[in-house]
C-alpha positions as a Markdown table, in Angstrom:
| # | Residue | x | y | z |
|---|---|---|---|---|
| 1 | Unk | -99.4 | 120.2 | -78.3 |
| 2 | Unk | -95.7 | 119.6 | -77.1 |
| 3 | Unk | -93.2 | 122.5 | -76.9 |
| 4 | Unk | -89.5 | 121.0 | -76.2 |
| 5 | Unk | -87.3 | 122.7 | -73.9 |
| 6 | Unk | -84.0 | 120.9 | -74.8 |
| 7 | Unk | -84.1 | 120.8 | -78.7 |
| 8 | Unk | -80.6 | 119.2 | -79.2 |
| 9 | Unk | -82.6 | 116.0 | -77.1 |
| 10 | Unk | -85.0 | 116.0 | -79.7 |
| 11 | Unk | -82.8 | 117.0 | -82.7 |
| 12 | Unk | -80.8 | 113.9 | -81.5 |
| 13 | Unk | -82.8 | 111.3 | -80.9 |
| 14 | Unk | -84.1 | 112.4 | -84.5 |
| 15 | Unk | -80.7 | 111.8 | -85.6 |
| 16 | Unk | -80.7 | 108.6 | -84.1 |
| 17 | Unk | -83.9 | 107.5 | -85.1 |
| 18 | Unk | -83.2 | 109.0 | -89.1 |
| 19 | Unk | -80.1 | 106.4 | -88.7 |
| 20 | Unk | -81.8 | 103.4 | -87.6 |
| 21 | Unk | -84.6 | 104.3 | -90.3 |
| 22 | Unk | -82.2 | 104.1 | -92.9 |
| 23 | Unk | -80.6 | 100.9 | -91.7 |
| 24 | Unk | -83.4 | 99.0 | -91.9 |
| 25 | Unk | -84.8 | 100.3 | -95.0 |
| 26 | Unk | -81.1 | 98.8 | -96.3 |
| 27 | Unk | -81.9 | 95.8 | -94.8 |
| 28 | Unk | -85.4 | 95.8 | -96.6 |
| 29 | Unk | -84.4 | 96.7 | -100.0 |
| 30 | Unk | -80.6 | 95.0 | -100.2 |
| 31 | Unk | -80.9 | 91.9 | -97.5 |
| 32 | Unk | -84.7 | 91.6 | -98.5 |
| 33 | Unk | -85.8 | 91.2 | -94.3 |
| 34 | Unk | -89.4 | 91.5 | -94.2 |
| 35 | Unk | -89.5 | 91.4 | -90.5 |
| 36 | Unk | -88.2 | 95.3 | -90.6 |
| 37 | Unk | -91.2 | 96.3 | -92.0 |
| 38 | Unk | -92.2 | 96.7 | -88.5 |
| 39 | Unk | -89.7 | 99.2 | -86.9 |
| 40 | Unk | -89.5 | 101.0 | -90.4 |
| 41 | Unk | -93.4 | 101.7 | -89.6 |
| 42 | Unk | -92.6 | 102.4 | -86.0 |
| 43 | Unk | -89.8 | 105.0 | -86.9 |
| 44 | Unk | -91.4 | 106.9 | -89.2 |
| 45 | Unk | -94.5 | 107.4 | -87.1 |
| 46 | Unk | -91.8 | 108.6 | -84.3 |
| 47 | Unk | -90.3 | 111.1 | -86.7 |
| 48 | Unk | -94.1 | 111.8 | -87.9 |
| 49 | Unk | -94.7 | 112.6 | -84.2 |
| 50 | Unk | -91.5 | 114.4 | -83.6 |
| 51 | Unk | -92.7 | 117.0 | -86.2 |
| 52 | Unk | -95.7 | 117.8 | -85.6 |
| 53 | Unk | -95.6 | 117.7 | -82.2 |
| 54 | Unk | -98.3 | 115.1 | -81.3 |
| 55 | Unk | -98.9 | 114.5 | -77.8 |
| 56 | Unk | -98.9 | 110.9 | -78.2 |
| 57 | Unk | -95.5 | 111.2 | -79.3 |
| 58 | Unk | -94.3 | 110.2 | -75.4 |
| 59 | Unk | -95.8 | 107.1 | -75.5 |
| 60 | Unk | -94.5 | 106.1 | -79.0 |
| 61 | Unk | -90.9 | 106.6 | -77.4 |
| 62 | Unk | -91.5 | 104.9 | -74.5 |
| 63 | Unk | -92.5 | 102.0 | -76.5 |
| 64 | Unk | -89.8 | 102.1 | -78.9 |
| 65 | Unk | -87.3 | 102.9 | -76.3 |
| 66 | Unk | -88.8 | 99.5 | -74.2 |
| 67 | Unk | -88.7 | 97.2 | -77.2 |
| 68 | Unk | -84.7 | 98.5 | -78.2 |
| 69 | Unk | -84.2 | 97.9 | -74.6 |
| 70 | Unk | -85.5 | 94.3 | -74.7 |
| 71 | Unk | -83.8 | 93.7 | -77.8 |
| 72 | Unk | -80.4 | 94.9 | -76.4 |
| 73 | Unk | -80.8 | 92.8 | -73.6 |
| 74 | Unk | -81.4 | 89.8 | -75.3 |
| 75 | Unk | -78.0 | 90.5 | -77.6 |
| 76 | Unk | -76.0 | 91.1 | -74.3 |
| 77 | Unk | -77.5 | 88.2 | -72.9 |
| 78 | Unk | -76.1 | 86.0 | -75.7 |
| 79 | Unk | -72.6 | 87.7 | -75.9 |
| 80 | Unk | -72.6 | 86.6 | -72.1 |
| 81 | Unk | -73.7 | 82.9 | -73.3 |
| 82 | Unk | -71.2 | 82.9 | -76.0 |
| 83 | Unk | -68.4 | 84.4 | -73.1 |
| 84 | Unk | -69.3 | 81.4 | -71.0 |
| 85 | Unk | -69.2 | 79.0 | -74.1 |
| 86 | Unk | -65.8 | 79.8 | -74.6 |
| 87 | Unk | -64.5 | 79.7 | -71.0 |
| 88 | Unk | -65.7 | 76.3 | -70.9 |
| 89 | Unk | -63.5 | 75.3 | -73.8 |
| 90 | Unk | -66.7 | 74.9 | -76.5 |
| 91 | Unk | -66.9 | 76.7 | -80.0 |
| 92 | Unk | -69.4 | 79.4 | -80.5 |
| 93 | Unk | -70.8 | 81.1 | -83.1 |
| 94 | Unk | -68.5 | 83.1 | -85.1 |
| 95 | Unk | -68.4 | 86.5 | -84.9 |
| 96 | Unk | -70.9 | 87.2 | -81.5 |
| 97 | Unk | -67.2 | 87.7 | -79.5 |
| 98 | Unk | -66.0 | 90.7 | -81.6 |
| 99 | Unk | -65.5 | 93.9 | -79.6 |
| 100 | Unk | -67.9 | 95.8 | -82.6 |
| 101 | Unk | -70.6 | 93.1 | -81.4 |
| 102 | Unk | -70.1 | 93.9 | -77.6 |
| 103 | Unk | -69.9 | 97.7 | -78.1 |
| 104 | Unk | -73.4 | 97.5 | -80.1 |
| 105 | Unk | -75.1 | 95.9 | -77.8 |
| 106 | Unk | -74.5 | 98.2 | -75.1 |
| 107 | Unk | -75.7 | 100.5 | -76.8 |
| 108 | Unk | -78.7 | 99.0 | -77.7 |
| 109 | Unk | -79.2 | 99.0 | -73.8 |
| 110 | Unk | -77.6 | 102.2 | -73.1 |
| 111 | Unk | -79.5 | 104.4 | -75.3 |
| 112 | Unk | -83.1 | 103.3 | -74.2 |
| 113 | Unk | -82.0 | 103.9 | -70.8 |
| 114 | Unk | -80.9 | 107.5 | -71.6 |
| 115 | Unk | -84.6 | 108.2 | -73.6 |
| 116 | Unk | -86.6 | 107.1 | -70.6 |
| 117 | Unk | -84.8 | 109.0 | -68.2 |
| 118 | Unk | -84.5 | 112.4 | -70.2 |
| 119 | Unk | -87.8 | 112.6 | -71.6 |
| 120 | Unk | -89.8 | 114.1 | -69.1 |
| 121 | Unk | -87.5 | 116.8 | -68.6 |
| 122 | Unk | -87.3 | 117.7 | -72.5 |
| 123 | Unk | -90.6 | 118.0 | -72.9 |
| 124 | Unk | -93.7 | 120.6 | -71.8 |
| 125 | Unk | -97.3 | 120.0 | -72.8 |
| 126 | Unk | -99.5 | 123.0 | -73.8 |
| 127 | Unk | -102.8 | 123.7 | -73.1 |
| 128 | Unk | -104.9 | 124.8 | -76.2 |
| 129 | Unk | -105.1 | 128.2 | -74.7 |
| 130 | Unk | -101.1 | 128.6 | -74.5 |
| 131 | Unk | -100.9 | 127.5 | -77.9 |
| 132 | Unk | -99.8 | 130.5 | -80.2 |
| 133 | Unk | -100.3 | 130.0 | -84.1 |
């Protein structure tokens, strides 16, 4: 069992992950993108986790944490692509240069950065024995 010493950590990165959930549950129902039937899965499990305290909720994290991470990289790497595009004079793809585009993809490498760093310090296993009902 987990016990968290920092419960605005967790109640934020529920907050977070409660956000994202309902994104792509709008892109499933309005925009009809199957592919989000895989992080939907994933975030519910997290907030599953979060709950009830699993102990394999660290690893869930740490995996969803890495794949945001990945995928934020890959969107900043293609802002840069589209910034070197239009230094060199050639038309890009609408819309990748707006500052709302930028700002999200930092984020999207930001915020993985922040889970992985804090989580350790957020969070104390119990032994069965220390484990009050």
């Amino acid at each position: 069992m987990i016990e968290y010493t920092n419960k605005l950590y967790i109640r934020q990165l529920c907050a977070v992950i409660a956000v994202l959930l309902v994104f792509n549950l709008y892109l499933l129902a309005f925009k009809i993108q199957l592919l989000v039937i895989i992080p939907i899965l994933l975030q519910s499990l997290m907030i599953t986790m979060i709950v009830k305290r699993s102990k394999h909720m660290i690893l869930l994290i740490k995996i969803w944490a890495i794949l945001m991470l990945i995928g934020g990289g890959f969107g900043l790497i293609q802002v840069l692509a589209e910034w070197g595009l239009y230094a060199l004079g050639e038309e890009g793809t609408p819309g990748v240069l707006s500052i709302w585009n930028v700002l999200t993809k930092g984020v999207l490498v930001a915020y993985p950065i922040y889970v992985l760093i804090d989580l350790k310090s957020i969070l104390v296993t119990l032994s069965p024995e220390e484990v009050v009902v």
